[in-house]
C-alpha positions as CSV (number, residue, x, y, z in Angstrom):
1,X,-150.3,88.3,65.3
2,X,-147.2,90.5,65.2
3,X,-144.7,89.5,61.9
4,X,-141.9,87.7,62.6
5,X,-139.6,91.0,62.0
6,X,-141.2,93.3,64.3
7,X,-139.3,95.0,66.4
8,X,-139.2,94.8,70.8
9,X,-140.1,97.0,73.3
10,X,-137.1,97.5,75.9
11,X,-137.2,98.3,79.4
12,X,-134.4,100.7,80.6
13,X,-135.3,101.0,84.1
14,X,-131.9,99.4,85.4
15,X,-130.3,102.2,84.2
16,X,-132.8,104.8,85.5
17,X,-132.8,103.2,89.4
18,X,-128.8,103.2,89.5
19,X,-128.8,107.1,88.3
20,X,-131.5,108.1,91.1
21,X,-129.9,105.4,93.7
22,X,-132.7,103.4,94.2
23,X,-133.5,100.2,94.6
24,X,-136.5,98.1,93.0
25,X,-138.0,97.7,96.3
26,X,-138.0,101.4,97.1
27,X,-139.7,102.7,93.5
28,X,-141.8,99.4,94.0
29,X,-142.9,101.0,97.4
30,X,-143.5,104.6,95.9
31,X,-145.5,103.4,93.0
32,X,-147.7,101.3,94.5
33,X,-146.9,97.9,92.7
34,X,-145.0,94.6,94.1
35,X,-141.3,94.5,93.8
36,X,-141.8,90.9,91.9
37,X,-144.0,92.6,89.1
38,X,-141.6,95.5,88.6
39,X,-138.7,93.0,88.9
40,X,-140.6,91.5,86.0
41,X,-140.8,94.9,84.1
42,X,-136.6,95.2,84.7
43,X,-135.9,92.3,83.7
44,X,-137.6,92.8,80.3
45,X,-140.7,90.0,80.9
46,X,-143.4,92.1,81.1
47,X,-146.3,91.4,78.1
48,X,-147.5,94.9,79.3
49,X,-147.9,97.9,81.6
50,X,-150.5,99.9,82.6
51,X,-150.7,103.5,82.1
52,X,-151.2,104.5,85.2
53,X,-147.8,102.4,86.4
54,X,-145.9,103.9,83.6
55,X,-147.2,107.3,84.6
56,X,-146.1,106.5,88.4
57,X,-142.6,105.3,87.2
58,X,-142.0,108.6,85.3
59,X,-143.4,110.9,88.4
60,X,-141.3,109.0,90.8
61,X,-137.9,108.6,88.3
62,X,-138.5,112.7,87.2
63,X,-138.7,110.8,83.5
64,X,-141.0,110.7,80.4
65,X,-141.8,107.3,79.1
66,X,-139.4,107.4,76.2
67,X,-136.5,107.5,78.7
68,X,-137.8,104.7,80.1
69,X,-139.0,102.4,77.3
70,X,-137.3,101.9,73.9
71,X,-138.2,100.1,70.5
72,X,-135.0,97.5,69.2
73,X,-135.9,97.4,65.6
């Protein structure tokens, strides 16, 4: 089990889909997953991610994964 103090992953995807003009259900479409599950990712609820999502969400957004996750100490 994690220590108390450990830090959280964040999600920046909100801030990613209003620079490329999308819309959840649009990248949900082009990456092959539900709109609810990446509504969960955007809203920061996820317990994880696959890979091969995160490596759709950064082919789709033109990203790398550290522009699209961050760790809050």
């Amino acid at each position: 089990m994690p220590p108390e103090d450990a830090g959280a992953i964040t999600v920046r995807l909100d801030r990613l889909l209003e620079e490329r003009g999308l819309t959840v259900t649009e990248l949900a479409a082009r990456v092959g997953v539900t709109p609810v599950n990446l509504s969960v990712l955007k809203n920061g609820r996820a317990k994880a991610i696959r890979f091969s999502t995160l490596s759709a969400l950064c082919r789709e957004l033109g990203c790398r994964p550290g522009d699209l996750l961050d760790y809050e100490p």
